[in-house]
N, C-alpha and C positions, 0 to 999 in steps of 0.2 A: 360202268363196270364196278363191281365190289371185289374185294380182294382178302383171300381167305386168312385164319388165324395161322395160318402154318406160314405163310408169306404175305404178312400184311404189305402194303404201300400202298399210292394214291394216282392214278394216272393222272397225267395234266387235264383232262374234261373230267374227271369223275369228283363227286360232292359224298362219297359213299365209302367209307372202311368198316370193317368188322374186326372183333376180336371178342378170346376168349372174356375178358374185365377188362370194363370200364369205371377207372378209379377218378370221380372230379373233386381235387384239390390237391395241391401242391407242395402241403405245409411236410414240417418232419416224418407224421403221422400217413400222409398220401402217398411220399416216394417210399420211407419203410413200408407201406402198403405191396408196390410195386416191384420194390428188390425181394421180397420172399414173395410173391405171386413166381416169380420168376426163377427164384432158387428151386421151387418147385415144379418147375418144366410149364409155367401156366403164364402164356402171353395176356400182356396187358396193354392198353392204353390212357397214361397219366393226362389231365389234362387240367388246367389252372386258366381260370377268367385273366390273373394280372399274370405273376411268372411263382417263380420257385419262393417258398417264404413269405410270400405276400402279407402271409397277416399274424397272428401272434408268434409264429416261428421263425418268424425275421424281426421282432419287436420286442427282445426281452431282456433278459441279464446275462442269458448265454452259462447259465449257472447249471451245472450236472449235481444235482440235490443226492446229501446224504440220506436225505429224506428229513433231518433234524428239525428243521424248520415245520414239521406236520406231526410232530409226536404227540402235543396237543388237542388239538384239532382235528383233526385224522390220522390215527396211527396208523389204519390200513393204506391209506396211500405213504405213510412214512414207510412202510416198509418195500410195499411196492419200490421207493424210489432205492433203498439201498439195494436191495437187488440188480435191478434195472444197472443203475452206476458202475456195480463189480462187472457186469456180462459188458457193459460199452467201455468202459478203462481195458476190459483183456481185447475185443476184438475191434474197436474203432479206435485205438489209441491215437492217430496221424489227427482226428479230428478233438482231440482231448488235451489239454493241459493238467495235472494232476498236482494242481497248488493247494491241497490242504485248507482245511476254513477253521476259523475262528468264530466261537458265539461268545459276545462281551455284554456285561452289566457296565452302568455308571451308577452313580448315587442318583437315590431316587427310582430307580427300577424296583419290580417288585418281587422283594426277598423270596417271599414263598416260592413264586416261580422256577427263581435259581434255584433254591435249594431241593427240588425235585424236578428239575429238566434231568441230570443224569438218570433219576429212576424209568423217567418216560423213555430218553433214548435207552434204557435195557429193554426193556419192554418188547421196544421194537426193532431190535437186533443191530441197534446202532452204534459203532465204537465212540464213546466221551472221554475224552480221557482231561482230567481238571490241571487248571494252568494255573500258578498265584499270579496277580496284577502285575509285580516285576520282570515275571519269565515269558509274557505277551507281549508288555510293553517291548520287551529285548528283541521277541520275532517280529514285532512292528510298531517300531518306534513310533511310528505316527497315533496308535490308539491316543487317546485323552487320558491324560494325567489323573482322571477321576473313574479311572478302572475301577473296580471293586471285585469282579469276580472273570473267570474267562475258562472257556472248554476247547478242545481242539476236536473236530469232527472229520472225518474224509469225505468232505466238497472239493468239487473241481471244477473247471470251465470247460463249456464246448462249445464248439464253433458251427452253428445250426445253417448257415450256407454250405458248410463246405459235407457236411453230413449229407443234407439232401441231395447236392450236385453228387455225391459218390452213389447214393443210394443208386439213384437214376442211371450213370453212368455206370454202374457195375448191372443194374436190368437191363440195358440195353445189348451190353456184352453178351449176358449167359441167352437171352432169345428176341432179339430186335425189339422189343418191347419201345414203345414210342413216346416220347415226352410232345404238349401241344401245347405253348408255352400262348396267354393271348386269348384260350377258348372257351367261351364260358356255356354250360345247359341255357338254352332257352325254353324246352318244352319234350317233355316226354311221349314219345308213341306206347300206347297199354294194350292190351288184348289178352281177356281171357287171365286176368290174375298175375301178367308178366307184361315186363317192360320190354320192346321187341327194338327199339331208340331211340336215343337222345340225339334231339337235335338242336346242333350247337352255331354259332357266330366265332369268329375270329375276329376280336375288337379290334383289329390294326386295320384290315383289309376289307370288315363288310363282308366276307363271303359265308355263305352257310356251309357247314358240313354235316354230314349224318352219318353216326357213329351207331352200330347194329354191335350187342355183345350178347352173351349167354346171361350174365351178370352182372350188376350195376352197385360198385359201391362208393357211399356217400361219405365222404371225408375234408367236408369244407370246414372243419371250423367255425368261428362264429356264424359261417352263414349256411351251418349245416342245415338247419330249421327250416330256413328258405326254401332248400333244395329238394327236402322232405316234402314240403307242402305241394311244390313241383308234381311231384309221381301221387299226389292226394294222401298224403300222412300228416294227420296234424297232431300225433302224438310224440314230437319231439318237442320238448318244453326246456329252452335255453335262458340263460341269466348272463346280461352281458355286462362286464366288469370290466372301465378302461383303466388301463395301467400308462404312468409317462417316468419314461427313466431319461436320466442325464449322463454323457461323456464328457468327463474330464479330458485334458489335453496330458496331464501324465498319469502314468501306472503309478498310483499314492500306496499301494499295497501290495506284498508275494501272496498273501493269499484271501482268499473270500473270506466279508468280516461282516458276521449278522452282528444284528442288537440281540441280547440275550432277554427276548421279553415275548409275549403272545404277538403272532405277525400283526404289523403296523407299515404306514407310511414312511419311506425314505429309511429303512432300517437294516437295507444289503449292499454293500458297494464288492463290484464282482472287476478282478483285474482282467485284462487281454490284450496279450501282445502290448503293446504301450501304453495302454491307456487303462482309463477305470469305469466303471458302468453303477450310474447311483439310482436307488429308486426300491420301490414302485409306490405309487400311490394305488389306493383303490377306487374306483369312481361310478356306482351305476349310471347304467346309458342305455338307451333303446337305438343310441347312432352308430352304425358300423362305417359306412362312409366318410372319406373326409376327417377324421380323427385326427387332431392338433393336442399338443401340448398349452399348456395355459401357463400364463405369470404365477397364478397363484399356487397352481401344482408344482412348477421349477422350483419355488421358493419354498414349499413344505418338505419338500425333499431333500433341500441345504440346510433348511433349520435343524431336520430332525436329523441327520446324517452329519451334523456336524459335532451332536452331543457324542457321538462314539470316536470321530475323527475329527479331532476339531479343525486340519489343515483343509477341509473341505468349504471351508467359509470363504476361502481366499481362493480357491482354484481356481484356474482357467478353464470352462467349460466350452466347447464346442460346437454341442448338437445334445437336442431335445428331439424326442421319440414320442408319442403313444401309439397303442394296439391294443386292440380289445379280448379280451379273455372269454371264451365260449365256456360256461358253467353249467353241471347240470344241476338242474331246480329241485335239488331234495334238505334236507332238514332246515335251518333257519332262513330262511329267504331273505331274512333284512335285512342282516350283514351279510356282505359279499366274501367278507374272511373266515366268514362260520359256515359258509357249501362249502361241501368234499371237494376234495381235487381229484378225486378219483373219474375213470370215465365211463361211458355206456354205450353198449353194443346194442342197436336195434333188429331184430331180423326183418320188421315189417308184415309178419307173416298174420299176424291177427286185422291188419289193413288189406288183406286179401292179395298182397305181391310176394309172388314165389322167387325172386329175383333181384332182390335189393335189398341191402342193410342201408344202414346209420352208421358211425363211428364217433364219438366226439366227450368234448369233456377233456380230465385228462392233464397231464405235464409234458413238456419237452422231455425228459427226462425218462417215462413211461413209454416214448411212441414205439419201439422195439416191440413192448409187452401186447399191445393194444394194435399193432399189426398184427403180430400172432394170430393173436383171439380173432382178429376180423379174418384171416383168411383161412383158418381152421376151419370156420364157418362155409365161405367159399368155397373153398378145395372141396367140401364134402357134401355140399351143392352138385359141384362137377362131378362129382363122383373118384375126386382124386386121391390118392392114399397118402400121398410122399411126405415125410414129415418136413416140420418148420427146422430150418438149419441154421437160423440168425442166432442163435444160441452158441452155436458151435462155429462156425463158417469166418473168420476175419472180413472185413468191410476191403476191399482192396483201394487201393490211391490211383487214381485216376490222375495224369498230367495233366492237365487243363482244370482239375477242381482243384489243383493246390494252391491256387494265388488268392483265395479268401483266409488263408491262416494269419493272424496277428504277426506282424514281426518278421515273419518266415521269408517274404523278399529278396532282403538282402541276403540273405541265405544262400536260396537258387542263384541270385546274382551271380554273387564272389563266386560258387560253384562252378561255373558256366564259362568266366574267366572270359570273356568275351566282350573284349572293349569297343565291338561294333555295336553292341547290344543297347542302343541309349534309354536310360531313366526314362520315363514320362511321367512319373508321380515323384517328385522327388520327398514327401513328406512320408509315404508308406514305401519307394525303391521300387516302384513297377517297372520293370523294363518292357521295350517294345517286345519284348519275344512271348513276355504273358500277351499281349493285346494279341498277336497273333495265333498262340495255343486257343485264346478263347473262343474267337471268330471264326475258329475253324474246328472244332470239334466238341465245345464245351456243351454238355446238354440245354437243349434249348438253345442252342446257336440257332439266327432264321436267316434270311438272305438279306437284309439290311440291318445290325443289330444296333442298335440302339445305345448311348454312353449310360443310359442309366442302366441296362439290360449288361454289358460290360461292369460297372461298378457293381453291379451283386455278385460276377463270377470272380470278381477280384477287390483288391485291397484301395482300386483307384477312388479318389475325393472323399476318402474314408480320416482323414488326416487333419491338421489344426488349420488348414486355409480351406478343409471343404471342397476343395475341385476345382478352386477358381483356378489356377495356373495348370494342373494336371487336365481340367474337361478341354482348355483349347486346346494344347498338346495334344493329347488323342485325337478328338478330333483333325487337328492338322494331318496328324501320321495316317490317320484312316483317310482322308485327301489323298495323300500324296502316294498311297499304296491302290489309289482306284475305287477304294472300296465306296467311299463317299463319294458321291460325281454331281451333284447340283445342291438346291440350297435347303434340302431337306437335313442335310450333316449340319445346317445352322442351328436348324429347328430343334435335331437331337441334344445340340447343346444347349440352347436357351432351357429347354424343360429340362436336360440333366441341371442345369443352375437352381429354376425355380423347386426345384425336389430338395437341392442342397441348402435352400433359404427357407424353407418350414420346416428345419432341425436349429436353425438356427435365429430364426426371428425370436423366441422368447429367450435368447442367452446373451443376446446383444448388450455387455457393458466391457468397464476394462479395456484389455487386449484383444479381446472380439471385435471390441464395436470399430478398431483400427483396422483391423481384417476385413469385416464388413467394407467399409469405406472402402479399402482399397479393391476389392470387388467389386462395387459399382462403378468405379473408374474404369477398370477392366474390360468389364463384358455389357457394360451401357456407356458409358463415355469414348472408351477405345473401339468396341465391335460395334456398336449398336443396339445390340440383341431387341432391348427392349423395344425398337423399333420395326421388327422384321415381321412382315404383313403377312398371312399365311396365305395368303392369293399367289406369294413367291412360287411356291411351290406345287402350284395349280400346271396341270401338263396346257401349254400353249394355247391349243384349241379348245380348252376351255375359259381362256381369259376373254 
């Protein structure tokens, strides 16, 4: 049975849905896809290989650019960004912190620079307004004593979980629009110049499904190229740029603090909610896969991040990140800091498909702009008129996507006043009532969800022990509430663990490495883990 765009669903025998668009990829960029598909009366179906964020939009600084940092380099995407920043501070403020940045010189940067960065930020319509060394130092004591020069910019932070979970969550609202958290393209059906389906795997389960749309667009991110090549377009030409940031265990700053020099390694530490975010290095890479953090990259990032802060030398780190950066291939190719950040919209139509774009390239920051344009493209495809209203429209708050904000926990907590309500993360305040808002309605909830699938819709193992006391907790609660019922709830915890020990294997010294240790007493000495056969979890009559 297939089942029309006006009442999509899936009967239990049927491997076949349709809809108006089909958007694969999940990042900021894919569910902004999906929330204005929808604001515009035009159903869709989102669909993501891993979940929400997978790949550079769950991997970054979380930084809402004044655009300052491209004035340089690309003043057209600098402008783009401050745009972009005013329209998401007035209407997604819930997922916005508006902490004000800092760009700082030390001795030894290069004067010229300074002395015409304010002209580049006029330029491109960016407020600088100049600060002496005493009166930054004063807003953040922590700069280095070898200040020499400092601008204030309006940088803020945003929280790119809880942005996509609302996106998704406010499409699903305005026309059932369906999130397929798990589903990746294996192979396109063509006929006749048009895509007629993509048909997909659900990597948990093995099953195939076959997805029929009017429209097909491509919004994977670094593997948008891939997907291109998929439907026979080999004219998407990507550059892939690995980036690895570091969290501190305390917020070292109130507001975002660039080095005041052409972008460089380890030269932005971005606060949120507790903590701090330092980085990025830049790294060409042909690997999208399996993307790790290295010694040598954690440690470029504290040397050079420690000339501007120098309490950054001593901090207590937690977790090490990379993710790769989808760039598109135009002016210098060598350097990775000298491509635009700007993005590119393909129609595909000189490849002979009436029914497919491209999306990609691009900033966090931008995804707003660059849904627009992708679905303006769409809509007019479909033959639809309605204009784009993410401009105007506020982002609304969804219960169940507000447990990924920094901080905000304890918040709901106290609010709630409900002393049945018990902690399970006591490093970030997650009470059981988030576990339960998530598992029951959070976009992308499935019928067994998973604690690392839980930790993206929430603030859980996000904290200075990593999950190790918070992953049994939950799990236990999801035991004892039924949800878990054999030793597959083991399994979700062992790989919620090994997830939380590749942010953490290259930070392991200090106070870490005592965390560490008491971790492996924990969850291999006390549970087992490390011993748990996956045969366990084999139904009977197949052992």
């Amino acid at each position: 049975m297939t089942s029309s765009p006006s009442n999509p669903s899936i009967s239990p025998d049927s491997t076949t849905v349709t809809t108006e668009v089909l958007v694969i990829g999940g990042g900021a960029t894919g569910t902004g896809i999906m929330r204005d598909l929808a604001l515009r009366g035009i159903h869709s179906i989102l669909i993501d290989k891993q979940d929400l964020c997978a790949g550079a939009s769950g991997g970054n600084h979380g930084l809402l650019h004044s655009g300052a940092r491209y004035v340089l380099s690309d003043p057209h995407s600098a402008a783009e960004c401050r745009e972009e920043g005013k329209i998401l501070k007035k209407l997604a403020s819930q997922c916005i912190e508006d902490t004000g940045g800092l760009y700082v010189a030390v001795k030894g940067d290069d004067e010229d620079f300074i002395a015409k960065f304010p002209q580049l930020c006029e330029a491109a319509g960016i407020p600088c307004e100049p600060l002496t060394p005493a009166k930054a130092r004063e807003l953040e004591p922590h700069l280095s004593e070898d200040t020499i020069a400092a601008y204030a910019v309006p940088d803020a932070t945003i929280d790119p979980f809880r942005l996509a979970l609302e996106n998704v969550n406010h499409a699903r609202e305005l026309n059932d629009s369906i999130y397929y958290p798990h589903t990746g393209v294996s192979h396109f059906e063509i006929h006749d110049g048009r895509i007629s389906a993509a048909l997909c795997t659900d990597h948990r389960t093995g099953k195939s499904l076959r997805i029929e749309a009017t429209q097909y667009i491509n919004a994977g991110g670094a593997w948008a190229m891939d997907i291109a090549k998929m439907a026979g377009c080999e004219n998407i030409n990507l550059l892939y740029s690995k980036g690895t940031l570091l969290i501190s265990h305390d917020r070292l700053t109130s507001r975002v603090i660039n080095r005041l020099r052409p972008p460089s390694d380890g030269d932005i530490l971005v606060p949120g909610g507790t903590v701090s975010v330092l980085g990025t290095t830049s790294l060409r890479t042909d690997q999208l896969e399996n993307i790790r953090p290295t010694i040598d990259e954690v440690n470029k990032n504290v040397i050079e991040g420690t000339a501007m802060i120098p309490a950054l030398e001593k901090a207590r780190y937690i977790r090490a990140f990379s993710r790769v950066r989808p760039l598109v291939q135009t002016g210098d190719a060598s350097d990775d800091r000298s491509v635009a950040r700007s993005f590119s919209l393909v129609d595909h139509v000189e490849q002979n498909l009436e029914n497919f774009c491209t999306i990609t390239g691009g900033k966090l920051t931008t995804f707003r702009l660059m849904a627009e344009k992708t679905v303006d493209l769409v809509a007019k495809r479909l033959g639809n008129t309605n204009p784009c209203l993410t401009t105007s429209e506020p982002l609304p708050g969804g219960q169940a996507c507000k447990w990924t904000e920094p901080g905000a926990s304890p918040k709901y907590w106290y609010e709630a006043n409900n002393s049945d309500d018990m902690i399970l993360c006591e490093c970030e305040m997650v009470p059981q009532s988030a576990i339960d808002q998530i598992v029951l309605c959070a976009p992308g909830a499935e019928a067994e969800m998973t604690l690392e699938a839980i930790a993206l819709r929430s603030r859980a193992g996000k904290g200075p022990c990593q999950g190790s006391f918070c992953g049994i907790r939950i799990a236990s609660y999801l035991y004892d509430r039924g949800y878990y019922q054999d030793t597959t709830g083991l399994t979700h915890m062992r790989d919620f663990f090994n997830e939380r020990f590749k942010g953490m294997r290259t930070v392991i010294w200090g106070q870490q490495t005592a965390q560490m240790e008491l971790a492996e007493a924990l969850h291999c000495g006390l549970l087992g883990l490390d011993r748990l056969d996956e045969s366990d979890n084999e139904p009977e009559q197949n052992k």
